[in-house]
C-alpha positions as CSV (number, residue, x, y, z in Angstrom):
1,X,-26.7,48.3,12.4
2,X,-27.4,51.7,14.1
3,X,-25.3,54.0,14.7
4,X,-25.2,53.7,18.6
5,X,-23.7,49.4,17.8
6,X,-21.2,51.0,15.6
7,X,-19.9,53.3,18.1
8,X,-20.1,50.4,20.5
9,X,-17.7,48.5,17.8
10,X,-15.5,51.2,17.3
11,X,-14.7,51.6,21.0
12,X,-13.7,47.8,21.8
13,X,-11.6,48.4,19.1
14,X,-10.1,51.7,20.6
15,X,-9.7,49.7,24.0
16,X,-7.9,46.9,22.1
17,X,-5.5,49.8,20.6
18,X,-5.0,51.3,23.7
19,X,-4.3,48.1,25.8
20,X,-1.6,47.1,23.2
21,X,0.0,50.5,23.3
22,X,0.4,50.3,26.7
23,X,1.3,46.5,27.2
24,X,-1.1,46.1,29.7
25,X,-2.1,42.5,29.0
26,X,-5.1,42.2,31.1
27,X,-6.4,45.2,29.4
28,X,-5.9,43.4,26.7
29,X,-7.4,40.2,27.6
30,X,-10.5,42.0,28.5
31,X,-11.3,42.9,25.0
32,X,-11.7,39.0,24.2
33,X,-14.3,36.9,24.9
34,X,-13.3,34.2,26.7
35,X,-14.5,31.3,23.6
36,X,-12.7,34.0,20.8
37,X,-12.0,32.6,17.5
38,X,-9.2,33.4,15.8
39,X,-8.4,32.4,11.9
40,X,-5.6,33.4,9.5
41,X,-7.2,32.6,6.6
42,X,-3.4,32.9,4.7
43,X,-1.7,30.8,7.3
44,X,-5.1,28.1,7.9
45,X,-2.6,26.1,10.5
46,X,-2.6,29.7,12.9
47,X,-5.9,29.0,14.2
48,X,-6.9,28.8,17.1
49,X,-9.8,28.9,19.8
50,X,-9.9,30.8,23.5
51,X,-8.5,33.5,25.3
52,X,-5.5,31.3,27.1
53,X,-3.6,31.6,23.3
54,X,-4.6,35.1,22.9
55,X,-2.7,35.3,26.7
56,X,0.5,33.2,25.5
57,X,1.1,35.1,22.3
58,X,0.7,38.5,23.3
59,X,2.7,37.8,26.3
60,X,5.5,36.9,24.3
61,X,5.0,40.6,21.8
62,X,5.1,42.6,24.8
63,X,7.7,40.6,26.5
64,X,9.8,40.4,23.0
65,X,9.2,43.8,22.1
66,X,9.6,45.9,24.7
67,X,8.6,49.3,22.4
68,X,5.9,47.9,20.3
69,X,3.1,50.4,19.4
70,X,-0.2,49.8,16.8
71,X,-0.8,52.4,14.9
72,X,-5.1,52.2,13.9
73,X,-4.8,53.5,10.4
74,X,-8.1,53.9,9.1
75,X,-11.0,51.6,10.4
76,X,-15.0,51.1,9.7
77,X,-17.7,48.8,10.7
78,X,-20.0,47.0,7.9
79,X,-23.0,45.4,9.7
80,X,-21.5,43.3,12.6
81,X,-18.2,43.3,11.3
82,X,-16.0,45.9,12.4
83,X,-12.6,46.1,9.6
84,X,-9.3,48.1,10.7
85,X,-5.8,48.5,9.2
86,X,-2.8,48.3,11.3
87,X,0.6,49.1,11.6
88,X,2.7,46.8,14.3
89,X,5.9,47.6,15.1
90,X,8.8,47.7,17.4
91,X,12.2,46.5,18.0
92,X,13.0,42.6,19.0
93,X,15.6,41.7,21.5
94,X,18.2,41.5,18.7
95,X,17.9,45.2,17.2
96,X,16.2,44.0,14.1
97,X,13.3,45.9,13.6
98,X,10.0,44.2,13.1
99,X,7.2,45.7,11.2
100,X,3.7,44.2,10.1
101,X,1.0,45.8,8.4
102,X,-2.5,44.7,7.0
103,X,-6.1,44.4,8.5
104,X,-7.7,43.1,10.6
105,X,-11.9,41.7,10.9
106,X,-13.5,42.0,14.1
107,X,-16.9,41.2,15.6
108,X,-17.9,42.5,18.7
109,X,-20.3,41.3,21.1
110,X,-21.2,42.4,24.3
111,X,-18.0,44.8,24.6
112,X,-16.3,42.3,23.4
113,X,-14.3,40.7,19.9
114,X,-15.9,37.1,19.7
115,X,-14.0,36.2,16.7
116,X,-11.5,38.0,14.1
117,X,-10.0,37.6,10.8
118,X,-6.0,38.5,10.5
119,X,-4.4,39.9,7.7
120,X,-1.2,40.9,9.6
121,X,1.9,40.4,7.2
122,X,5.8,41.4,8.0
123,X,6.6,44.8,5.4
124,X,9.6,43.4,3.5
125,X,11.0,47.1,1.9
126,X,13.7,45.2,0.2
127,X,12.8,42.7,-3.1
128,X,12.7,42.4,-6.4
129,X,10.1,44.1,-6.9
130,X,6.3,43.3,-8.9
131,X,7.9,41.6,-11.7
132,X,8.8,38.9,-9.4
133,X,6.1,38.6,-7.0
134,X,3.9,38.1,-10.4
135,X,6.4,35.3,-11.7
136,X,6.4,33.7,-8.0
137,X,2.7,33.8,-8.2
138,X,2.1,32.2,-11.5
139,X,5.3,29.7,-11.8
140,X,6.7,31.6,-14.5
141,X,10.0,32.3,-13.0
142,X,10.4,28.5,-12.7
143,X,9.4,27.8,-15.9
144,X,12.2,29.8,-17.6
145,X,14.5,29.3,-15.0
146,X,13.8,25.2,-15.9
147,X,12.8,25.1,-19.3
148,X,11.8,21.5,-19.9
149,X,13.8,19.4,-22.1
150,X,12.3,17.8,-24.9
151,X,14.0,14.8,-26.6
152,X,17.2,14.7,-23.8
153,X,16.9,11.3,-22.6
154,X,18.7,8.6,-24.4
């Protein structure tokens, strides 16, 4: 990729930052092509094809979140793929405050993102911590909460 498509990259991605900083959803839109893909690839069922969803969703974020900012943490572009970490945040309509963070895949073409790859996950500061996130991951808090009985039936 030379360096001229990488700036290219970079600056959709700026305009999408800027457009969602500014709730200006036709800004917005503008930074989709009109046959955008979007995939989830931890939630599979949050797919979805076209520009009318991109519309309905971030309608409801700025609508629902009347101080939302993105924060571009750090961002690059590998070949046609342009990666960037965010911070989304804001306060919903009931004072709870809502946080995601993660990354983000984008290709550009034409000026504009034809598909992307979310990563975007609510920050949860309160848990148990590691230990547990490990044991939810590989069953083992279930299997010592649930230790299987050998020889109980009768």
């Amino acid at each position: 990729m030379t360096t001229s498509s990488s700036a290219h990259q970079q600056a959709a991605i700026q305009r999408l930052q800027a457009a969602m900083n500014e709730h200006d959803l036709e800004a917005f839109l503008a930074c989709f092509d009109p046959e955008y893909r979007s995939e989830q690839p931890a939630h599979p069922d949050r797919a979805f094809g076209g520009v009318e969803q991109v519309r309905k969703n971030w309608s409801k974020i700025f609508g629902g979140i009347p101080d939302f900012r993105a924060e571009l943490l750090r961002h690059t572009v590998d070949g046609d793929t342009h990666w960037a970490e965010w911070r989304w945040f804001g306060t919903q309509p009931d004072g709870v405050r809502m946080e995601l963070r993660g990354v983000t895949l984008f290709r550009v073409e034409q000026d504009r993102i034809a598909w992307g790859r979310l990563y975007m996950e609510p920050v949860k500061e309160q848990g148990a911590g590691i230990d547990e996130a490990v044991d939810e991951m590989t069953a083992s808090a279930r299997a010592s909460s649930h230790p299987q009985e050998k020889g109980a039936r009768s």
